[in-house]
N, CA, C and O atoms as a GROMACS GRO file, in nm:
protein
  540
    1UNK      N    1   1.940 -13.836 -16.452
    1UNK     CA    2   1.909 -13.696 -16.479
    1UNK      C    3   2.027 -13.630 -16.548
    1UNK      O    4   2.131 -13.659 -16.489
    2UNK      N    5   2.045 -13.561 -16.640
    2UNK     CA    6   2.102 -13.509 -16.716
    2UNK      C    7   2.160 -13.355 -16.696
    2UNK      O    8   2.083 -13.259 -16.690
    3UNK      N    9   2.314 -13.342 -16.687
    3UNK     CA   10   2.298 -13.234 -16.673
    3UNK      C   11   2.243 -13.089 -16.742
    3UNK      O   12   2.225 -13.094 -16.863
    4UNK      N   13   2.215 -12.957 -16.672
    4UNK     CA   14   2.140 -12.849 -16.754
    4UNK      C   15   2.199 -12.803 -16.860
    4UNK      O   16   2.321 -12.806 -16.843
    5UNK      N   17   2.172 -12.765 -16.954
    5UNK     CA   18   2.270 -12.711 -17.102
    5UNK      C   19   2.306 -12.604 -17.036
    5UNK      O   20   2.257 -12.587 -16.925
    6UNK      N   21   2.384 -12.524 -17.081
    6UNK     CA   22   2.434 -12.390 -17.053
    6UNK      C   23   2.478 -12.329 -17.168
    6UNK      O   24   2.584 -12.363 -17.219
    7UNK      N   25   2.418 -12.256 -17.208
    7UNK     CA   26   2.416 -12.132 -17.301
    7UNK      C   27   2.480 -12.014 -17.285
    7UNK      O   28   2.434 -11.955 -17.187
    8UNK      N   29   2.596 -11.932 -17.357
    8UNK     CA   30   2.601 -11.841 -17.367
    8UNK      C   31   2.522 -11.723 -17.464
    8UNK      O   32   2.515 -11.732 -17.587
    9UNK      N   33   2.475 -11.631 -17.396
    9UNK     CA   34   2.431 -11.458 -17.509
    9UNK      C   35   2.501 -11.372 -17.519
    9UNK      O   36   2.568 -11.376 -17.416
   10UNK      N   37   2.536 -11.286 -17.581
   10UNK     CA   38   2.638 -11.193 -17.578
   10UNK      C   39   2.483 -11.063 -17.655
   10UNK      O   40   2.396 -11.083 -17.741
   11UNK      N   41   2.510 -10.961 -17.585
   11UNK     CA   42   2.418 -10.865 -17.633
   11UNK      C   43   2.485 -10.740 -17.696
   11UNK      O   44   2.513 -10.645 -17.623
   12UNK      N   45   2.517 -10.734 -17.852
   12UNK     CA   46   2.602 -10.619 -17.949
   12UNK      C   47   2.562 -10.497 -17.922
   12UNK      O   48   2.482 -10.472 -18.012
   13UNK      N   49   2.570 -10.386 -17.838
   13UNK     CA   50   2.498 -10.276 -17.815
   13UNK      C   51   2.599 -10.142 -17.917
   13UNK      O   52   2.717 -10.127 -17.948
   14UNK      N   53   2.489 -10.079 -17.936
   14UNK     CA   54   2.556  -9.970 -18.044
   14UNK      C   55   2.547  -9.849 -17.958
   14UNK      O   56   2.497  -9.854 -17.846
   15UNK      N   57   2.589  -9.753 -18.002
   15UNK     CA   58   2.598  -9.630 -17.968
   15UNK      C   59   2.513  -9.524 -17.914
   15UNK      O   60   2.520  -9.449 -17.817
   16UNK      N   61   2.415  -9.547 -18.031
   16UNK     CA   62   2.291  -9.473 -17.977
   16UNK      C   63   2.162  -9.559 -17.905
   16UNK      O   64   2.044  -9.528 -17.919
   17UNK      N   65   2.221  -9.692 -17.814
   17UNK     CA   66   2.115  -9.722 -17.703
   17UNK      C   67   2.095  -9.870 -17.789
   17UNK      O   68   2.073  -9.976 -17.730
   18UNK      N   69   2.107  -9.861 -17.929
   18UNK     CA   70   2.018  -9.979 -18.012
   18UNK      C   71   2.078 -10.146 -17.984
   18UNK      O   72   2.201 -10.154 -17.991
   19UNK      N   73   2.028 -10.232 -17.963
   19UNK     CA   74   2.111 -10.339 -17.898
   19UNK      C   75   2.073 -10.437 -18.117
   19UNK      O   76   1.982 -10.420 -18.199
   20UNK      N   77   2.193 -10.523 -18.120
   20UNK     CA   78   2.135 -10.631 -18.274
   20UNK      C   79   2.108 -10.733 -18.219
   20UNK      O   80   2.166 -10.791 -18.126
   21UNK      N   81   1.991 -10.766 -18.293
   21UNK     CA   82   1.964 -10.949 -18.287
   21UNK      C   83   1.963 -10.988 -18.399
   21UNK      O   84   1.927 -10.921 -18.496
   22UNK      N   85   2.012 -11.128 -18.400
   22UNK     CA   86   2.005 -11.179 -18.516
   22UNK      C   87   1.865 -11.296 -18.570
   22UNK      O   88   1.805 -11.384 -18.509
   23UNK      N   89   1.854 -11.245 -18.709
   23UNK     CA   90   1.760 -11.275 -18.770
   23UNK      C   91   1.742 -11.452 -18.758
   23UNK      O   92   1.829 -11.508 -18.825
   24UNK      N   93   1.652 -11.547 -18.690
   24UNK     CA   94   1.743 -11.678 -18.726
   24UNK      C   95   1.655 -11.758 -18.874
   24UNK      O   96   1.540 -11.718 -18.896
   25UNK      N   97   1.716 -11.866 -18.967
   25UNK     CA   98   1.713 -11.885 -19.059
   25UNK      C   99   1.538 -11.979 -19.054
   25UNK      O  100   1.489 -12.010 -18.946
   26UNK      N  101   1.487 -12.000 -19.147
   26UNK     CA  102   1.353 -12.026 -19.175
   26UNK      C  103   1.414 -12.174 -19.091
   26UNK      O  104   1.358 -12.212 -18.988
   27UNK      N  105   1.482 -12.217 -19.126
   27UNK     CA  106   1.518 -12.367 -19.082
   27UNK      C  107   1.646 -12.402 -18.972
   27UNK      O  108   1.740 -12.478 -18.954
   28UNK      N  109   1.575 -12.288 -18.916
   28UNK     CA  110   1.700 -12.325 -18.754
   28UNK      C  111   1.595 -12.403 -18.686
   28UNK      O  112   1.473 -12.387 -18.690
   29UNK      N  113   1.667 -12.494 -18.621
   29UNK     CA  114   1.648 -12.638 -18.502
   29UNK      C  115   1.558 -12.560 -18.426
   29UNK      O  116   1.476 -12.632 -18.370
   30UNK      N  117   1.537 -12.383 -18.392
   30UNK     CA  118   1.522 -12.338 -18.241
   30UNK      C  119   1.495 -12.218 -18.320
   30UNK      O  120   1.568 -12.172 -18.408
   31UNK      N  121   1.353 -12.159 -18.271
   31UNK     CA  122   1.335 -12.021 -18.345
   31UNK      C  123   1.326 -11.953 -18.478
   31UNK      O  124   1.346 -11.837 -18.516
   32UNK      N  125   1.271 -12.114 -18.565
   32UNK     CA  126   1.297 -12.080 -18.706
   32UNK      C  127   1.261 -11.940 -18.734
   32UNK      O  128   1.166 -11.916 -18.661
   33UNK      N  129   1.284 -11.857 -18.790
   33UNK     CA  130   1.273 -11.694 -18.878
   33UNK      C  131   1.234 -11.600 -18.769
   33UNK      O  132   1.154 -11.506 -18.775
   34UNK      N  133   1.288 -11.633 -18.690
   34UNK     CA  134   1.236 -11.502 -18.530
   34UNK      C  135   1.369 -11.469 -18.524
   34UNK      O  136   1.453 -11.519 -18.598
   35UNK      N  137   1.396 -11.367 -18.422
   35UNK     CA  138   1.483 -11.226 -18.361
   35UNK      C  139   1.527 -11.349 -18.246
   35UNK      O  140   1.449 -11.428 -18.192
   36UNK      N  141   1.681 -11.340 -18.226
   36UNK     CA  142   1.765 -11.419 -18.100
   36UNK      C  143   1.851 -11.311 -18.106
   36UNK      O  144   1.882 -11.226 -18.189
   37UNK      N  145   1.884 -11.342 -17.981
   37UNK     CA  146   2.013 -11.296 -17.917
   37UNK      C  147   2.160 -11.369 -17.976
   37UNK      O  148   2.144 -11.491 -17.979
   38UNK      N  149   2.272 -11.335 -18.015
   38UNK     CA  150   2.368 -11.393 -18.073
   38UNK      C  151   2.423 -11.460 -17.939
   38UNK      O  152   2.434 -11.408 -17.828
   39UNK      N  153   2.462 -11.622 -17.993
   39UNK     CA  154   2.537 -11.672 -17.854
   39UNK      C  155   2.520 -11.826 -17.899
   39UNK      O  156   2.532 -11.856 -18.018
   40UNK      N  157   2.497 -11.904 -17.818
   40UNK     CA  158   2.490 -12.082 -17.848
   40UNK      C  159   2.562 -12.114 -17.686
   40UNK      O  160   2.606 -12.052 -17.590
   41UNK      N  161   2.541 -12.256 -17.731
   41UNK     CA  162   2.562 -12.340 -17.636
   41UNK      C  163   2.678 -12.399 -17.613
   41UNK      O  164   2.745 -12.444 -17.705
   42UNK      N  165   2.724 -12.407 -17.459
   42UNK     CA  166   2.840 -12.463 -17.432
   42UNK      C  167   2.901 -12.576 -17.440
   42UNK      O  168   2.858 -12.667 -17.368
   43UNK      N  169   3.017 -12.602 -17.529
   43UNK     CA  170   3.076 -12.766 -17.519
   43UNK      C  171   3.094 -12.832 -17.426
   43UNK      O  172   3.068 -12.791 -17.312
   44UNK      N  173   3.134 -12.932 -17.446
   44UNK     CA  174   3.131 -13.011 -17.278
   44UNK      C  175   3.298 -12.973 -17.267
   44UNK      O  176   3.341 -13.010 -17.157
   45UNK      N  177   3.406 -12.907 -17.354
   45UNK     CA  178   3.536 -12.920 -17.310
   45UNK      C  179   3.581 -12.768 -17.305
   45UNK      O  180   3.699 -12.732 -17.309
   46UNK      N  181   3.445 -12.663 -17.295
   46UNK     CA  182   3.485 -12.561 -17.312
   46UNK      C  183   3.470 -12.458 -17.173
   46UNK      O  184   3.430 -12.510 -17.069
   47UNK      N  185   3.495 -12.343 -17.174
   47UNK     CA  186   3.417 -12.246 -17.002
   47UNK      C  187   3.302 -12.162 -17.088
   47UNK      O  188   3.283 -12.151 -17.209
   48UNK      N  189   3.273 -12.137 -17.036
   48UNK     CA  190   3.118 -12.013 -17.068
   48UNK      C  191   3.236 -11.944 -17.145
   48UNK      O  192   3.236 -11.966 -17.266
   49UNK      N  193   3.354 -11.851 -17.088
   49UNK     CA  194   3.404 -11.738 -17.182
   49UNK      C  195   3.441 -11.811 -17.305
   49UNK      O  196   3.417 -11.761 -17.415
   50UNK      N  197   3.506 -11.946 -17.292
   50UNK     CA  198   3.606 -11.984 -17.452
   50UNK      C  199   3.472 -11.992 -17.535
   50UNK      O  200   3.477 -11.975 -17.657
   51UNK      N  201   3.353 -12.017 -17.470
   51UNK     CA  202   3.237 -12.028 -17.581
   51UNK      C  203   3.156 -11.897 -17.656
   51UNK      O  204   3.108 -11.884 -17.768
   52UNK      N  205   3.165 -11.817 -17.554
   52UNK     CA  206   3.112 -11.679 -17.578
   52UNK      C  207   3.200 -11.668 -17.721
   52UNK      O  208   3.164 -11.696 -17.836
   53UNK      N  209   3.332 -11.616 -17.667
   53UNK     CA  210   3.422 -11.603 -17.764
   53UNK      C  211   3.411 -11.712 -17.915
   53UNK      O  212   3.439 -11.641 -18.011
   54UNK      N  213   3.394 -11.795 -17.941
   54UNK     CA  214   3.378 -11.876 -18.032
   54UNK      C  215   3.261 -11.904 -18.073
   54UNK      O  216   3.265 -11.968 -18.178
   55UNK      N  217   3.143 -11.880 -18.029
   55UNK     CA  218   3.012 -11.819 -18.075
   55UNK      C  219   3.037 -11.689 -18.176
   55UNK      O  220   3.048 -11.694 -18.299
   56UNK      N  221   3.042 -11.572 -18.092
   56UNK     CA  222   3.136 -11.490 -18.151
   56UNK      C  223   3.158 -11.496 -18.306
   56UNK      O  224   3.096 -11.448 -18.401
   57UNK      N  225   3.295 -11.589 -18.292
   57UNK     CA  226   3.369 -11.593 -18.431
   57UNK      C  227   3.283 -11.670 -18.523
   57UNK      O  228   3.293 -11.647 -18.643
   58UNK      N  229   3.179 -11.779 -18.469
   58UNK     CA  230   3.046 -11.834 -18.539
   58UNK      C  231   3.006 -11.764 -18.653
   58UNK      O  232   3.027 -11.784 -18.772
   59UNK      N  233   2.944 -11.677 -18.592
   59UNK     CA  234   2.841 -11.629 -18.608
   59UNK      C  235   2.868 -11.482 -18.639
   59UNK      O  236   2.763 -11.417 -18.640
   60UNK      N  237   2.990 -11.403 -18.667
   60UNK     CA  238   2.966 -11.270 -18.667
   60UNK      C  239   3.137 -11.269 -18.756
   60UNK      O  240   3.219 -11.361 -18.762
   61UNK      N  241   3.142 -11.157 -18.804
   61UNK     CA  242   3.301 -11.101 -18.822
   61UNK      C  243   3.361 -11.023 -18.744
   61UNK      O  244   3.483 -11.004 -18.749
   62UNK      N  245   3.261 -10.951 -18.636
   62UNK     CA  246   3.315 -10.917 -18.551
   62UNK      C  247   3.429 -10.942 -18.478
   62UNK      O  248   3.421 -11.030 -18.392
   63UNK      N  249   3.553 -10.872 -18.495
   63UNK     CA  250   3.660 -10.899 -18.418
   63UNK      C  251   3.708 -10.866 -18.281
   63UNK      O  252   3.719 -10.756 -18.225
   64UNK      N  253   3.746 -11.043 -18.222
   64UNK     CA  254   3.708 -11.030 -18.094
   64UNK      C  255   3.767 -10.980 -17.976
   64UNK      O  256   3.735 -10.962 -17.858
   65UNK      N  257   3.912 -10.956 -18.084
   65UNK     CA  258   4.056 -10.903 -18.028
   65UNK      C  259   4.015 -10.767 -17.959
   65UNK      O  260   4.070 -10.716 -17.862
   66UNK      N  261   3.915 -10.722 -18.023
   66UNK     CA  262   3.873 -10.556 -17.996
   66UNK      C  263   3.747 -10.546 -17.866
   66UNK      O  264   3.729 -10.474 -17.768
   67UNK      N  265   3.668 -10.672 -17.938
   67UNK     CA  266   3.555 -10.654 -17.782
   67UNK      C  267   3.603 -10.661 -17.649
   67UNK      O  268   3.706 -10.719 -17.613
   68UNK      N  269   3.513 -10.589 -17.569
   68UNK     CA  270   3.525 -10.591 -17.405
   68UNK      C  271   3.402 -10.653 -17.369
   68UNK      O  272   3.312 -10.598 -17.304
   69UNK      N  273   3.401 -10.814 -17.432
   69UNK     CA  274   3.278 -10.861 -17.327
   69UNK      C  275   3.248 -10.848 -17.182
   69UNK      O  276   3.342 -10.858 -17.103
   70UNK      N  277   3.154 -10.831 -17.147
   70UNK     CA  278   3.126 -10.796 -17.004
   70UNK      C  279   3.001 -10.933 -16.973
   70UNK      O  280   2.915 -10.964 -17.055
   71UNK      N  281   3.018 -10.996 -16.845
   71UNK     CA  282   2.956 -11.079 -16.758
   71UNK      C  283   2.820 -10.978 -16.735
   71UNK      O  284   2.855 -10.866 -16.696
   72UNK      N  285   2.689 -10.992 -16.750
   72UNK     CA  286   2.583 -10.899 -16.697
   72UNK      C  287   2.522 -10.998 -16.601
   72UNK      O  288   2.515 -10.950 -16.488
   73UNK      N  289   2.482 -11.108 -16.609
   73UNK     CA  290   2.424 -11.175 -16.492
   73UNK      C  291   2.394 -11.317 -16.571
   73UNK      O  292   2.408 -11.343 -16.690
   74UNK      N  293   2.354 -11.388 -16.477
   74UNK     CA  294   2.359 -11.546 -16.519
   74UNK      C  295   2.188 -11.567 -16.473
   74UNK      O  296   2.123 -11.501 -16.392
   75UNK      N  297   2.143 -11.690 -16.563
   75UNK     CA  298   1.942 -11.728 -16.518
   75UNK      C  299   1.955 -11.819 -16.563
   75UNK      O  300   2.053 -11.868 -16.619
   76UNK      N  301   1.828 -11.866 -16.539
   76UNK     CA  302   1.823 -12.016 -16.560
   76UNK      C  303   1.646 -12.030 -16.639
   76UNK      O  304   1.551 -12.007 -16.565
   77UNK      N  305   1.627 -12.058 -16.753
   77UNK     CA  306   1.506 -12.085 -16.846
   77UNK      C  307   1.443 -12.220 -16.756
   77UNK      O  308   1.515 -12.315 -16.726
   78UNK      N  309   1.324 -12.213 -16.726
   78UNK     CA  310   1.287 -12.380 -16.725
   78UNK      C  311   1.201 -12.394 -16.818
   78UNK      O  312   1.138 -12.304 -16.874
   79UNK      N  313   1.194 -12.538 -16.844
   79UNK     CA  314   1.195 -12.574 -16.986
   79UNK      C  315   1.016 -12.583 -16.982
   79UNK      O  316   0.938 -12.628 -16.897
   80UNK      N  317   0.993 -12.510 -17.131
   80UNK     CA  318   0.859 -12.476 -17.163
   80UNK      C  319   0.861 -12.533 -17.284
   80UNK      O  320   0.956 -12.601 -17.323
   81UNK      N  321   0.726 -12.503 -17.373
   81UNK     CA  322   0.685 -12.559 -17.477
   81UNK      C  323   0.790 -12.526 -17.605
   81UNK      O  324   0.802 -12.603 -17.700
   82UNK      N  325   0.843 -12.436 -17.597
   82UNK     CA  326   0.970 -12.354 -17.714
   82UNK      C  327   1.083 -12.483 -17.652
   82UNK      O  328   1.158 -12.526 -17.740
   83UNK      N  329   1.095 -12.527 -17.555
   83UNK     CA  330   1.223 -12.590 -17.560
   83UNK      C  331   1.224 -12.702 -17.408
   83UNK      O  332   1.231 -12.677 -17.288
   84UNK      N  333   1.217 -12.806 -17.471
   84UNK     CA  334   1.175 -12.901 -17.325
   84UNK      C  335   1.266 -12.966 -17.237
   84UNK      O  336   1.253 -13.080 -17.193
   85UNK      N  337   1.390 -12.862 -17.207
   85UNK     CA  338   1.496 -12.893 -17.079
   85UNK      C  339   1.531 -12.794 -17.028
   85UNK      O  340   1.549 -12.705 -17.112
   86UNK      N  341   1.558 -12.751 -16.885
   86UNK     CA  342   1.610 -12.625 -16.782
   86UNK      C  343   1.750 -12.585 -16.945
   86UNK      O  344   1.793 -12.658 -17.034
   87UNK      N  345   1.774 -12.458 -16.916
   87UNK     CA  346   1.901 -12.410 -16.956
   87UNK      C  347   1.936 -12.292 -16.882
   87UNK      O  348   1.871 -12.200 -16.832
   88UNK      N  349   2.044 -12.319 -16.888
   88UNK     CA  350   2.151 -12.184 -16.827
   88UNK      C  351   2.221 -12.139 -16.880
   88UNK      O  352   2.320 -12.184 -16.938
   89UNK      N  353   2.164 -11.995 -16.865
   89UNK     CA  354   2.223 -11.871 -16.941
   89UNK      C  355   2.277 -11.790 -16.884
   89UNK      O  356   2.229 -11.760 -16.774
   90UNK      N  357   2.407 -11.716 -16.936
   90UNK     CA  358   2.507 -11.614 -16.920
   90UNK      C  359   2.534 -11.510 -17.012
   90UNK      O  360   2.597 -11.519 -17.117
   91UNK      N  361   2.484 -11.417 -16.966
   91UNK     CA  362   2.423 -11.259 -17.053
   91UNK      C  363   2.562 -11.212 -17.103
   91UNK      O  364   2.620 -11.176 -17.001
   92UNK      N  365   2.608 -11.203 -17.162
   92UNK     CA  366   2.675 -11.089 -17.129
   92UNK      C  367   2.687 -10.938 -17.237
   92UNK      O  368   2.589 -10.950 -17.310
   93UNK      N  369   2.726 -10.868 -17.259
   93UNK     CA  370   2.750 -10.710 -17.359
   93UNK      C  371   2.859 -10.681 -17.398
   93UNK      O  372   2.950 -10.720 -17.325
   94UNK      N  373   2.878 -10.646 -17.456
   94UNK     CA  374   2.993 -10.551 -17.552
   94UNK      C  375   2.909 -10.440 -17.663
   94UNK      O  376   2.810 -10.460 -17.733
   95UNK      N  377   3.004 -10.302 -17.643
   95UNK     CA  378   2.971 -10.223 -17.716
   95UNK      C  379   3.018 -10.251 -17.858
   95UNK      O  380   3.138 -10.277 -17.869
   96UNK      N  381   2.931 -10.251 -17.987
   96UNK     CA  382   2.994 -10.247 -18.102
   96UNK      C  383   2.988 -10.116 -18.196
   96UNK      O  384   2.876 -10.066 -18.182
   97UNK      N  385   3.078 -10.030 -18.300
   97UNK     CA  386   3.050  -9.921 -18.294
   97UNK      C  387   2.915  -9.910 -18.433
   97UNK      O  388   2.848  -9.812 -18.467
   98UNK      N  389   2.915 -10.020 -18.473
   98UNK     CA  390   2.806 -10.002 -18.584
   98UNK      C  391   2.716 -10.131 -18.658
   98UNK      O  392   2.725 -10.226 -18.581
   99UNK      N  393   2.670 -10.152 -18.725
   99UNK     CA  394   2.584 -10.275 -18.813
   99UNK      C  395   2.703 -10.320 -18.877
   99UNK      O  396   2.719 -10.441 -18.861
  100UNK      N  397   2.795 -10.263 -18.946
  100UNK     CA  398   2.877 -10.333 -19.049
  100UNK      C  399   2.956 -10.434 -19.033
  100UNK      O  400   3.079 -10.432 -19.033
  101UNK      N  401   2.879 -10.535 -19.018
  101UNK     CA  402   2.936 -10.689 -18.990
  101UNK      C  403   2.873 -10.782 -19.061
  101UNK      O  404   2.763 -10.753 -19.110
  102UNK      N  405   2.922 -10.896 -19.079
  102UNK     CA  406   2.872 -10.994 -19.166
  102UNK      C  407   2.824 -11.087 -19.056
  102UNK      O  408   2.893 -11.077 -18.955
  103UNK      N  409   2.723 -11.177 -19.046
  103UNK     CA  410   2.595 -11.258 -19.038
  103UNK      C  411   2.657 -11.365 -19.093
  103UNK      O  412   2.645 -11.369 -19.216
  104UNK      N  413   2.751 -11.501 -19.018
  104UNK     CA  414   2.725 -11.644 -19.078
  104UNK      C  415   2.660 -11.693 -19.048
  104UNK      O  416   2.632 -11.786 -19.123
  105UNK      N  417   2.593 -11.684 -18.943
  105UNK     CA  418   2.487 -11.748 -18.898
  105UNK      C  419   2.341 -11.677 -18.910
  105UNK      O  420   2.334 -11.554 -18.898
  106UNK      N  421   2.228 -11.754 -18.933
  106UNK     CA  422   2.108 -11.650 -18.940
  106UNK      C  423   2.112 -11.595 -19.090
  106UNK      O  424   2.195 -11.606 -19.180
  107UNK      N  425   1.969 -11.519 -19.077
  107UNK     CA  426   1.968 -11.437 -19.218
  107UNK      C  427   2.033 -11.265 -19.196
  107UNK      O  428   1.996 -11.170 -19.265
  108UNK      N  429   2.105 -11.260 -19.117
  108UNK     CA  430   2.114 -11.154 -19.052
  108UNK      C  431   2.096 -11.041 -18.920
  108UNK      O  432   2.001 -11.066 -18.846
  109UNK      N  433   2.164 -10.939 -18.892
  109UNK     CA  434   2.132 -10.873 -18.825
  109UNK      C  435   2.037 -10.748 -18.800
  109UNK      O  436   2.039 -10.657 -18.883
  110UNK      N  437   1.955 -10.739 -18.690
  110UNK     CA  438   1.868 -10.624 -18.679
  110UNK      C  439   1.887 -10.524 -18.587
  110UNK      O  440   1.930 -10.565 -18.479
  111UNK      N  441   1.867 -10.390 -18.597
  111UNK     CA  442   1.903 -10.322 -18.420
  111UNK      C  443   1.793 -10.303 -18.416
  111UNK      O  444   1.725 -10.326 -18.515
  112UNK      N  445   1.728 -10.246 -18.280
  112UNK     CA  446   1.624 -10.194 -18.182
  112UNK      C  447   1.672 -10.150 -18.071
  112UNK      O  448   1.786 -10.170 -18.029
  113UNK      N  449   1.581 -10.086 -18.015
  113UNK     CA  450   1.610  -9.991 -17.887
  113UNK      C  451   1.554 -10.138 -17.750
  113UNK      O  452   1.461 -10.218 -17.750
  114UNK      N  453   1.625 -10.121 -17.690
  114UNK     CA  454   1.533 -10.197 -17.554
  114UNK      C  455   1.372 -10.223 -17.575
  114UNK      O  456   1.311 -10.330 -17.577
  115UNK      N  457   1.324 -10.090 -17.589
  115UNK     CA  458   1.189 -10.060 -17.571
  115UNK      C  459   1.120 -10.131 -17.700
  115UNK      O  460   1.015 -10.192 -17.683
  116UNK      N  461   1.166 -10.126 -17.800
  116UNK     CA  462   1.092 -10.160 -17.891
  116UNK      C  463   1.136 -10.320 -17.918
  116UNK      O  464   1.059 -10.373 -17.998
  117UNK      N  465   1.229 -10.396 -17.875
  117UNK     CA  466   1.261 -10.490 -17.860
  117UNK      C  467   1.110 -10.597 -17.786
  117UNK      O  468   1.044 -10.693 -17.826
  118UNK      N  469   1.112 -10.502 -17.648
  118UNK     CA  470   1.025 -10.520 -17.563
  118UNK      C  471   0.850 -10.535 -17.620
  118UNK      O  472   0.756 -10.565 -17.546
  119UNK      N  473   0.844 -10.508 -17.753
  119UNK     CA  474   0.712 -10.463 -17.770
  119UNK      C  475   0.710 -10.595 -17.958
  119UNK      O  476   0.615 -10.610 -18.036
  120UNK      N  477   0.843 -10.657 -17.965
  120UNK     CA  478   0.799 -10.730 -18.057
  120UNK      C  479   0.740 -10.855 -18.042
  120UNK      O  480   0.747 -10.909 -17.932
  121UNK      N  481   0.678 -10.914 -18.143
  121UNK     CA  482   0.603 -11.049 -18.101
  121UNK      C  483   0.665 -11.158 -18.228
  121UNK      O  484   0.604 -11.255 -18.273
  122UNK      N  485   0.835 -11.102 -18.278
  122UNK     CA  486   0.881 -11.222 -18.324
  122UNK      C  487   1.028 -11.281 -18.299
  122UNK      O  488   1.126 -11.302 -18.370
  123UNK      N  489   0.994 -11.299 -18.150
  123UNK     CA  490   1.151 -11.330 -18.082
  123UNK      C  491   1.167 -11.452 -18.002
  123UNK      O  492   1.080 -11.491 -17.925
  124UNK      N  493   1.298 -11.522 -18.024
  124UNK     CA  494   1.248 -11.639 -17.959
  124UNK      C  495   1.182 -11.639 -17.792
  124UNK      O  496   1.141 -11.549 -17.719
  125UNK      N  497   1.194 -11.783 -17.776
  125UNK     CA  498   1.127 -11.791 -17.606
  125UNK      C  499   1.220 -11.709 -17.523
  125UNK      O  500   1.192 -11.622 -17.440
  126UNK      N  501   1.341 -11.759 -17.562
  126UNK     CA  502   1.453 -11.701 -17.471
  126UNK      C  503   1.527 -11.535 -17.486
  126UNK      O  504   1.586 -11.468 -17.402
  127UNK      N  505   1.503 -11.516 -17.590
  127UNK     CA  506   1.488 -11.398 -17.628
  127UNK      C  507   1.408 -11.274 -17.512
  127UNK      O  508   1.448 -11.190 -17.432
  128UNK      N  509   1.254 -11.334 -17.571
  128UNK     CA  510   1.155 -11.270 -17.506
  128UNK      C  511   1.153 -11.254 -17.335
  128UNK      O  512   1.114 -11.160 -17.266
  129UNK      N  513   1.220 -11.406 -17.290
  129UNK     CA  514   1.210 -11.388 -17.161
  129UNK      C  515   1.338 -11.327 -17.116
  129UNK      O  516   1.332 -11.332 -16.993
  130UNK      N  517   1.454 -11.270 -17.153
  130UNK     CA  518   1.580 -11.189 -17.104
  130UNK      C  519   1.550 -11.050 -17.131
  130UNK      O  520   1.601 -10.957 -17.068
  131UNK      N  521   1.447 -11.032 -17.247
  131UNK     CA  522   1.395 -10.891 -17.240
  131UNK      C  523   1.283 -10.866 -17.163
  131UNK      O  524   1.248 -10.748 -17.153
  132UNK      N  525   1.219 -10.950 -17.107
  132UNK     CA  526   1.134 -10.916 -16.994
  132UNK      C  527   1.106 -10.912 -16.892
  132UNK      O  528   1.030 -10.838 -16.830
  133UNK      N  529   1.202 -11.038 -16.848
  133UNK     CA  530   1.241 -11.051 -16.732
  133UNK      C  531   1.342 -11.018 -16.654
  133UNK      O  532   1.334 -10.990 -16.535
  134UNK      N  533   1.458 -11.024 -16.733
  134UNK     CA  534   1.599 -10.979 -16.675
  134UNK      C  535   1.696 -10.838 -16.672
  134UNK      O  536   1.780 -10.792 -16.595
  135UNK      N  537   1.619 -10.790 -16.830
  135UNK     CA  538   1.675 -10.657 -16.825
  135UNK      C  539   1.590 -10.540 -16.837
  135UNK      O  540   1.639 -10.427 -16.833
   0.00000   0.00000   0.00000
């Protein structure tokens, strides 16, 4: 038996309530052209934070010297038709003060409010289930 993947999310929240997801690319492995949460998966030589943080620098220009990631809670996905092994996930937030960041990963970034997050039908599995279930 294999151990569970473990995933970090980090959730970019803006000012006025709006949280970004990123756009993912027609030809990502996982969620081709749907709305994710920015984050990835943990190395086998790394902790949840050194990965957060290096997801992070992945995937964003966001500089990380400035964020105050915050721990929001930890879950566990079991594995469904979007993705066929348990994973474990570690939420966490930082306030960012605006959109103006560059996207290496993905086709880009989107904001939404919670609510309207809640009401789209193009987000991944894991996506969908941290906005419906967890927060």
């Amino acid at each position: 038996m294999s151990e569970i993947q473990k995933f970090t999310l980090i959730l970019f929240k803006l000012p006025d309530g709006r949280i970004a997801l990123q756009r993912r690319t027609q030809d990502a492995p996982y969620g081709a052209g749907l709305l994710g949460i920015f984050g990835g998966w943990v190395e086998a030589n790394e902790t949840v934070d050194e990965c957060l943080l290096r997801e992070i620098k992945e995937e964003t220009s966001l500089n990380i010297a400035v964020l105050k990631p915050r721990l929001i809670t930890d879950f566990i996905i079991k594995s469904s038709d979007d993705f066929d092994q348990d994973r474990h996930f570690y939420l966490y937030e930082t306030l960012i003060d605006n959109m103006n960041f560059e996207v290496y990963e993905g086709d880009g970034a989107e904001a939404f409010t919670p609510d309207e997050i809640k009401r789209r039908n193009d987000l991944t599995g894991s996506a969908q289930y941290t906005f419906n279930e967890i927060l």
